[in-house]
LUMGUDO-783906 format. One record per residue (C-alpha): residue number from 1; residue in three letters; y, x, z. Coordinates in nm, 2 decimals, always signed. Example, Ala and Ser with C-alpha at 12.3 -4.5 7.8 and 13.67 -1.06 7.14 Angstrom:
REC   seq   type       c2       c1       c3
REC     1    ALA    -0.45    +1.23    +0.78
REC     2    SER    -0.11    +1.37    +0.71
// end
This chain:
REC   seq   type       c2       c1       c3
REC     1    UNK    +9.80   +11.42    +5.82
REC     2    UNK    +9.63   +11.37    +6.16
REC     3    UNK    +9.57   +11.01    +6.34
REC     4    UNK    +9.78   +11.15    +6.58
REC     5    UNK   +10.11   +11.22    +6.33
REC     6    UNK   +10.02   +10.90    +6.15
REC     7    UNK   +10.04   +10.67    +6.52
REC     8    UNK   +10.39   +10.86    +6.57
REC     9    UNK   +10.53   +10.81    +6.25
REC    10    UNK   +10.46   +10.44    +6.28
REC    11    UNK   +10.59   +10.44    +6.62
REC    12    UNK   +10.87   +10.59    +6.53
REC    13    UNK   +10.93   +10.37    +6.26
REC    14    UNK   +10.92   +10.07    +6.51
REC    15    UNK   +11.12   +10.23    +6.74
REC    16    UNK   +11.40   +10.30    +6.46
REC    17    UNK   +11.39    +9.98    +6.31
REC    18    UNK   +11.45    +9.82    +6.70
REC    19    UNK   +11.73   +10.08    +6.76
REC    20    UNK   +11.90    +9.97    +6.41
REC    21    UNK   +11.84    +9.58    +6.54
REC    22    UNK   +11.98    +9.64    +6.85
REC    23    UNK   +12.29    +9.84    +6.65
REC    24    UNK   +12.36    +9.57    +6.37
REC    25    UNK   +12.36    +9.29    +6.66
REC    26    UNK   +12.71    +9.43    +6.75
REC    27    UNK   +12.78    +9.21    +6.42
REC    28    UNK   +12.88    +8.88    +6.58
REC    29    UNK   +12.67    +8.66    +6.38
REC    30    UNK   +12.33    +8.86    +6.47
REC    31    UNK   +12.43    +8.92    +6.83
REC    32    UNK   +12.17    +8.62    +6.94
REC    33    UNK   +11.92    +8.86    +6.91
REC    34    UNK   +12.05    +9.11    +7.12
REC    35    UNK   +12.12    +8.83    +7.38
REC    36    UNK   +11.76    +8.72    +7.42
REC    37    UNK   +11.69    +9.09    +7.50
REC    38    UNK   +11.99    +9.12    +7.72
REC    39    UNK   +11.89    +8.74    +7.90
REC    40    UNK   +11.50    +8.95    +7.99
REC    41    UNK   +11.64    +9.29    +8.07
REC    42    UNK   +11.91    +9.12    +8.36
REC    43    UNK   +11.67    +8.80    +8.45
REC    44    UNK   +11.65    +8.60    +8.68
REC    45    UNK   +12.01    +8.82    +8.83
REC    46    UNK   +12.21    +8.68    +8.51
REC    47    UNK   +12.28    +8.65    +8.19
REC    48    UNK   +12.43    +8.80    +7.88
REC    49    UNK   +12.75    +8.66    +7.78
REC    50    UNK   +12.80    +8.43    +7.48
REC    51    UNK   +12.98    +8.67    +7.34
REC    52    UNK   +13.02    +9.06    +7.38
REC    53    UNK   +13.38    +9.25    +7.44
REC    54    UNK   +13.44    +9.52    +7.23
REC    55    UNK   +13.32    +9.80    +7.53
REC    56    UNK   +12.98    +9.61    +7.50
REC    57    UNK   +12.95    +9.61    +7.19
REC    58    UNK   +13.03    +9.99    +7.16
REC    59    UNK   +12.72   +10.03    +7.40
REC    60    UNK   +12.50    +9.82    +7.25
REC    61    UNK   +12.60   +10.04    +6.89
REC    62    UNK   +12.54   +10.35    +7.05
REC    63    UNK   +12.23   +10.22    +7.27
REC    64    UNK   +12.13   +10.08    +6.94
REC    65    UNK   +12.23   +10.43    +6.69
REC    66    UNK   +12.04   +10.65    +6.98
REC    67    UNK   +11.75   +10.51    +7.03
REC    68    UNK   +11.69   +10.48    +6.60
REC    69    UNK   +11.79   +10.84    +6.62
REC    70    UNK   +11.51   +10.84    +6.88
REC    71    UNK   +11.28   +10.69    +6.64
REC    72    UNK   +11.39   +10.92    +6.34
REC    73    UNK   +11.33   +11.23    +6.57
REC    74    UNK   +10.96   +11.10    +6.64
REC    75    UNK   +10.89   +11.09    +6.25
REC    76    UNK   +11.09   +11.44    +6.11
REC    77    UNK   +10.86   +11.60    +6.44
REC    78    UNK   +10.53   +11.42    +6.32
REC    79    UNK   +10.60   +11.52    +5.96
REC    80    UNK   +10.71   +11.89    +6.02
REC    81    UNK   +10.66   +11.98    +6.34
REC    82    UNK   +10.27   +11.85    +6.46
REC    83    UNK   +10.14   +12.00    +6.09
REC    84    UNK   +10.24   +12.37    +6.21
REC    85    UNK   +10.28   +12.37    +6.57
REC    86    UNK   +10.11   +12.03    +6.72
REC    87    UNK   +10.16   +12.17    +7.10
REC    88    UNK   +10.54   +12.21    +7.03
REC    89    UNK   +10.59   +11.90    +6.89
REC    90    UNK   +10.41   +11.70    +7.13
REC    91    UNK   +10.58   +11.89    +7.41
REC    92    UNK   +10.96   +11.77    +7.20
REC    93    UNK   +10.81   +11.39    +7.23
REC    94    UNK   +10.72   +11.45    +7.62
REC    95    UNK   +11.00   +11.63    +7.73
REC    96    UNK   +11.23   +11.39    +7.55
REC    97    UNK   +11.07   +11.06    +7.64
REC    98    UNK   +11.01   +11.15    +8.01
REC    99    UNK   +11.38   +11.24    +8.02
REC   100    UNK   +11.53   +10.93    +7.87
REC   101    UNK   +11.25   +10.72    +8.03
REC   102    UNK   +11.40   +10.87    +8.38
REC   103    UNK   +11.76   +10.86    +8.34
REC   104    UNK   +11.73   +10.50    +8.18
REC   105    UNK   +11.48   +10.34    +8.42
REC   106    UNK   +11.62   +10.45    +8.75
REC   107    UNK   +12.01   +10.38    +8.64
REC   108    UNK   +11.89   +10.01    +8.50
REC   109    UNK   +11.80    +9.93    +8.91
REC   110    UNK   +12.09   +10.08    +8.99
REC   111    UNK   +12.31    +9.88    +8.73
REC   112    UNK   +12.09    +9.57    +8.90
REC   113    UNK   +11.82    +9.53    +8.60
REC   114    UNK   +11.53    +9.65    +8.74
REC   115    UNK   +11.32    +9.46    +8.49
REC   116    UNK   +11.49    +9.65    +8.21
REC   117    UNK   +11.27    +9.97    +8.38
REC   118    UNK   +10.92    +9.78    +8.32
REC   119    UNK   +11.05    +9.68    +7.95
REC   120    UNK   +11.09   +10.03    +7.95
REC   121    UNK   +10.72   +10.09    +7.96
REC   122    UNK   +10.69    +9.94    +7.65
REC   123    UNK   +10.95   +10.23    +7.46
REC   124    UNK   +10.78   +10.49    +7.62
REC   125    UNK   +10.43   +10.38    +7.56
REC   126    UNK   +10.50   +10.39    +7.17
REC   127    UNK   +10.64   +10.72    +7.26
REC   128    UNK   +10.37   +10.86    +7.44
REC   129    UNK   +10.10   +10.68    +7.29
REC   130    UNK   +10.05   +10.85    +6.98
REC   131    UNK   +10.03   +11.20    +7.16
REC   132    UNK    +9.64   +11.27    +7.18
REC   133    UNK    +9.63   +11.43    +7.54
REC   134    UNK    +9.25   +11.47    +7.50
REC   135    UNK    +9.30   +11.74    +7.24
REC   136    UNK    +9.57   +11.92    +7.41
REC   137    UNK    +9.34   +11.90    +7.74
REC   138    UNK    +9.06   +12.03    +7.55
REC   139    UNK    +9.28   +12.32    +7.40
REC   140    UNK    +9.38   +12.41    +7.71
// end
């Protein structure tokens, strides 16, 4: 296994286990810890409420259950994909990060939490970073 499958399988480890947090927070008494997030993501415009309604906290379980699906796709495409066809699976990571990073980032301002778009950077660097761009420069 390459540094390069090893960095995303970690990261997509860390990016599971924060999709599960953010999933199992849905459960009133862990909730507080999606609140802190949800306090930084609207600041200084508002902040979460004390307690979610049940249409929040259907988005924060599927918010949550995507983005550890996110998480699981980075570690089955490290472990089977980047051993047999590295270029394809870094192109899956790309593509798919660039896309959500997009969609997510731009609709956040629009929704009036434009700081949730810079924590955003943080997602897609542990996304991105593990993808070693020199080799596919050098292969090119």
């Amino acid at each position: 296994m390459t540094k390069e499958q090893r960095l995303m399988r970690m990261n997509g480890l860390i990016v599971a286990v924060l999709g599960i947090a953010f999933a199992v927070a849905t459960w009133t008494p862990l909730y507080p810890l999606a609140k802190l997030f949800l306090n930084l993501a609207h600041w200084p415009v508002s902040s979460a409420p004390a307690i979610l309604d049940p249409t929040g906290r259907l988005m924060l379980a599927v918010g949550g259950g995507l983005t550890a699906g996110f998480g699981a796709m980075m570690w089955a495409v490290s472990s089977e994909v980047m051993p047999v066809a590295p270029e394809a699976g870094r192109r899956v990571i790309l593509f798919s990060a660039l896309t959500w990073f997009s969609i997510d980032s731009a609709l956040s301002v629009v929704a009036g939490s434009p700081l949730n778009a810079a924590l955003n950077l943080i997602f897609l660097a542990l996304m991105l970073g593990p993808i070693d761009f020199i080799d596919r420069l050098t292969a090119a």
